[in-house]
C-alpha positions as a printed NumPy array, in Angstrom:
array([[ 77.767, 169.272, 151.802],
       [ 76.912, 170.197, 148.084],
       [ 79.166, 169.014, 145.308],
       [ 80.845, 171.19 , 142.996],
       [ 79.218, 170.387, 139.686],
       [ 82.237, 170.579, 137.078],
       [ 81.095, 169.498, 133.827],
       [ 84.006, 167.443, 131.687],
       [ 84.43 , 166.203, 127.977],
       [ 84.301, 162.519, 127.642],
       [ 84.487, 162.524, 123.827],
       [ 87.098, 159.744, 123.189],
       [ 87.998, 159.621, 126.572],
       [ 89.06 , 155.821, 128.056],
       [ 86.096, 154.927, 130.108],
       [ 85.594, 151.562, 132.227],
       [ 82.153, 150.204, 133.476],
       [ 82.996, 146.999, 135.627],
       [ 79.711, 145.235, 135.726],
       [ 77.328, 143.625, 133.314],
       [ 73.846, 143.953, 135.053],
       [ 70.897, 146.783, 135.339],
       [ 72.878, 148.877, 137.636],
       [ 75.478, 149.206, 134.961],
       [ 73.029, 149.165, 132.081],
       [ 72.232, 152.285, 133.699],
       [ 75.447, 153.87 , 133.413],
       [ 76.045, 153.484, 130.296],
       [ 72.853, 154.528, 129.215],
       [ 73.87 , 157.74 , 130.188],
       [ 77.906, 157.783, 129.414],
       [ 77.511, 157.044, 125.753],
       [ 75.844, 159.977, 124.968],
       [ 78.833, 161.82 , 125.717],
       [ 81.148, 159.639, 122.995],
       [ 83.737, 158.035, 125.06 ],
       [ 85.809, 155.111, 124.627],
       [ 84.121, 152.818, 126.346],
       [ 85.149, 149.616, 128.012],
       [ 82.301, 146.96 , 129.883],
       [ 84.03 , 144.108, 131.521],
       [ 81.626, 141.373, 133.258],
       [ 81.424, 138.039, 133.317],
       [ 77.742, 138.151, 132.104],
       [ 76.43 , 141.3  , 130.731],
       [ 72.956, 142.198, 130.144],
       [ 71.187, 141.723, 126.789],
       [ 70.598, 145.738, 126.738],
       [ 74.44 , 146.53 , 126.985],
       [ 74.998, 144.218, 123.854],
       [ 72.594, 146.039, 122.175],
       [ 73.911, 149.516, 122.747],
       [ 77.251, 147.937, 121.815],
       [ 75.304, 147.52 , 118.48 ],
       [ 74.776, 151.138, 118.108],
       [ 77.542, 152.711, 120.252],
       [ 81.426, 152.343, 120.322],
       [ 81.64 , 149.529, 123.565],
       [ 83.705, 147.39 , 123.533],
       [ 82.155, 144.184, 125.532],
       [ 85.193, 141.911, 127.504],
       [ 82.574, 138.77 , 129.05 ],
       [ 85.218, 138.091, 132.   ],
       [ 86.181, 138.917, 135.771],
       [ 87.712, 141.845, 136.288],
       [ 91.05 , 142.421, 137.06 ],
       [ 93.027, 144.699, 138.855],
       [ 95.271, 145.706, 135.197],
       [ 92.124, 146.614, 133.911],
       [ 92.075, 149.981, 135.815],
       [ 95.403, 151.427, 134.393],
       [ 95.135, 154.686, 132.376],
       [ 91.714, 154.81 , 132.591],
       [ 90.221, 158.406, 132.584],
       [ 86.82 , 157.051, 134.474],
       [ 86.312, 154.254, 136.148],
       [ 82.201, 152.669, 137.577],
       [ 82.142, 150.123, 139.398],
       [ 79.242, 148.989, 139.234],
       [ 79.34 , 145.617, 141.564],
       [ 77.117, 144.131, 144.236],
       [ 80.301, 142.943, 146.331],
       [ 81.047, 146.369, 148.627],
       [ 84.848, 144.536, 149.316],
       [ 85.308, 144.497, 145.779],
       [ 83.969, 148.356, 145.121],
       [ 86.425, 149.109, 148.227],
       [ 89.302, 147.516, 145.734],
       [ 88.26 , 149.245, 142.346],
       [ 88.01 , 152.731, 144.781],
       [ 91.33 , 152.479, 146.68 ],
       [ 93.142, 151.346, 143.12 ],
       [ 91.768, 154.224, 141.344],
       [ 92.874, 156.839, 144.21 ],
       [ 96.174, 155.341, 144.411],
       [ 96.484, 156.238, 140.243],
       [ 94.248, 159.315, 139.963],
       [ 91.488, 158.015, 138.268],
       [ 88.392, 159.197, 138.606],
       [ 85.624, 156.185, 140.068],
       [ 82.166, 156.101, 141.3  ],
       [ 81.447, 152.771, 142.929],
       [ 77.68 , 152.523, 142.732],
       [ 75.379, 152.914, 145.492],
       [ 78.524, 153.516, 147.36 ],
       [ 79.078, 157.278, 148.651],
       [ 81.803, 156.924, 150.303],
       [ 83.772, 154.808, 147.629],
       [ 83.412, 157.447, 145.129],
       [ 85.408, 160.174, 143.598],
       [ 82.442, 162.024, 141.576],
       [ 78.366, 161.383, 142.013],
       [ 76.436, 160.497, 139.273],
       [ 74.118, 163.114, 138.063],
       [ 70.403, 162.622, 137.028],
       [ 71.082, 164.287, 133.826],
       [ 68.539, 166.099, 130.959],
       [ 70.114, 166.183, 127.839],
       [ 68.396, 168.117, 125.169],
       [ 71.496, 168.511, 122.393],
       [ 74.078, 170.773, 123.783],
       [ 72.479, 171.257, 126.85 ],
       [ 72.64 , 169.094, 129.949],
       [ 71.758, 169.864, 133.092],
       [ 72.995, 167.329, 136.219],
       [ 71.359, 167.174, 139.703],
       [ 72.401, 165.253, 142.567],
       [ 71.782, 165.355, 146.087],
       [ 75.478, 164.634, 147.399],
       [ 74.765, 160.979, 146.989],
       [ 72.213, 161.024, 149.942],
       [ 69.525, 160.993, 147.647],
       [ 69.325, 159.922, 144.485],
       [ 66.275, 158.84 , 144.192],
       [ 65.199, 162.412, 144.827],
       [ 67.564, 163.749, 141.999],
       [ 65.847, 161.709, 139.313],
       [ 62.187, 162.467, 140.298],
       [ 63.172, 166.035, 140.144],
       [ 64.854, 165.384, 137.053],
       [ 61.303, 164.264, 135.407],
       [ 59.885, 167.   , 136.759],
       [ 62.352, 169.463, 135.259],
       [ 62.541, 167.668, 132.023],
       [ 59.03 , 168.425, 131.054],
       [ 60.142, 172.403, 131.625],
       [ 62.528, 172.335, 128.95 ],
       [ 61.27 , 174.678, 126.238],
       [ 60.906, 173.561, 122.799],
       [ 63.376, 175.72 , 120.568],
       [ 66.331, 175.97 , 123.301],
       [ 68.719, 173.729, 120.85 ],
       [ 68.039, 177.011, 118.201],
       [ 68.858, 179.491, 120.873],
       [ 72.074, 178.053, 121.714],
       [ 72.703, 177.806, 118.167],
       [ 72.002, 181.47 , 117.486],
       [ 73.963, 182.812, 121.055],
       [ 77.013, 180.264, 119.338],
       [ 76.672, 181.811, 116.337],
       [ 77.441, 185.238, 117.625],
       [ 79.841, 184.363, 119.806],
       [ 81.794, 182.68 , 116.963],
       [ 81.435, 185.833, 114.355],
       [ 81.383, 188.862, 116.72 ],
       [ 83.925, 190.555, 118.593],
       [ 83.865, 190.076, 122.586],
       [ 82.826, 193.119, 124.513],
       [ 80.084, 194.905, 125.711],
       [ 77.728, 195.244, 122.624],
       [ 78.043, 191.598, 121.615],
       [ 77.267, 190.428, 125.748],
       [ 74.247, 192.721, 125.548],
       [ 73.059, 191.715, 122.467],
       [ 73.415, 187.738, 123.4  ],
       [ 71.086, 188.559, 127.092],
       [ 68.988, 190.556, 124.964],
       [ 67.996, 187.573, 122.142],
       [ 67.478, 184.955, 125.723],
       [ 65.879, 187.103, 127.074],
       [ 63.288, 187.649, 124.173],
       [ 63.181, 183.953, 124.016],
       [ 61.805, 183.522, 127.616],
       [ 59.728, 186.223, 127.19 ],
       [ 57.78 , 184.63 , 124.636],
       [ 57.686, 181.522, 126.327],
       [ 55.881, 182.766, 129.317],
       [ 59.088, 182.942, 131.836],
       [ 60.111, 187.052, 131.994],
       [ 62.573, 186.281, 135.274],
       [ 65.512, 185.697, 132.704]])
């Protein structure tokens, strides 16, 4: 069955990655563009992680895991080759209402990692339900070469008017009107 695809504000939001390796590398490529507060605890942790911690907010903690690390956590990857381990870090977080994907690991997770395209302000997120993820990220390089150039000024300009003009009517018309110019002159007149 499809997943609802809510889309949620991590800025400053407590996030843990448990793991150190590619998998998690992986992750976090992804969650820091989204500014939280983010936590990597692994006994070794890839020489790609430190370097993001170089240019992002992580905090790096080069040790087992343990079970105290999951409290008040807003998000919580596990992102471990043991499966009794992931079954831990899943059952903990349900218990306390934390949100967890254990990687590679359907049924131990509470959300699916998108393939995401982020272009400024907009991100788009595909998954297949976790059955297939590897078909989720070839369509996402598909997709991503369909993005047109400009859309970051659009959404600027439709922001703009939503900011400085009074809901109603007029201003929704006027805001389909402007996309729908833009598409036009792209090439795509189904918007």
């Amino acid at each position: 069955m499809a997943l609802f695809p809510m889309f949620v504000d991590l800025h400053g939001r407590d996030c843990l990655v448990i793991g150190g390796g590619e998998v998690a590398l992986r992750k976090i490529e992804q969650l820091v563009k989204f500014s939280p507060h983010l936590c990597v605890i692994a006994p070794i942790i890839h020489g790609d992680i430190r370097a993001l911690a170089l240019i992002y907010p992580i905090e790096l903690i080069e040790r087992e895991y343990r079970m105290n690390d999951l409290e008040n956590r807003f998000l919580v990857i596990g992102a471990l080759d043991i499966l009794e381990e992931q079954k831990n870090i899943y059952h903990m977080c349900m218990e306390a209402k934390i949100q967890v994907n254990c990687v590679d690991s359907p049924d131990l997770c509470s959300f699916i990692f998108p393939a995401l395209i982020v272009e400024g302000d907009l991100c788009l997120g595909i998954n297949t339900a976790g059955r297939a993820p590897a078909v989720s990220s070839a369509l996402r390089k598909y997709l991503s070469g369909w993005i047109p150039q400009g859309i970051g000024g659009l959404i600027d300009q439709v922001d703009s008017i939503r900011k400085s003009e009074p809901v109603g009517k007029a201003r929704q018309e006027k805001i389909i009107g402007i996309c729908r110019r833009f598409f036009e002159r792209i090439g795509n007149p189904k918007v």
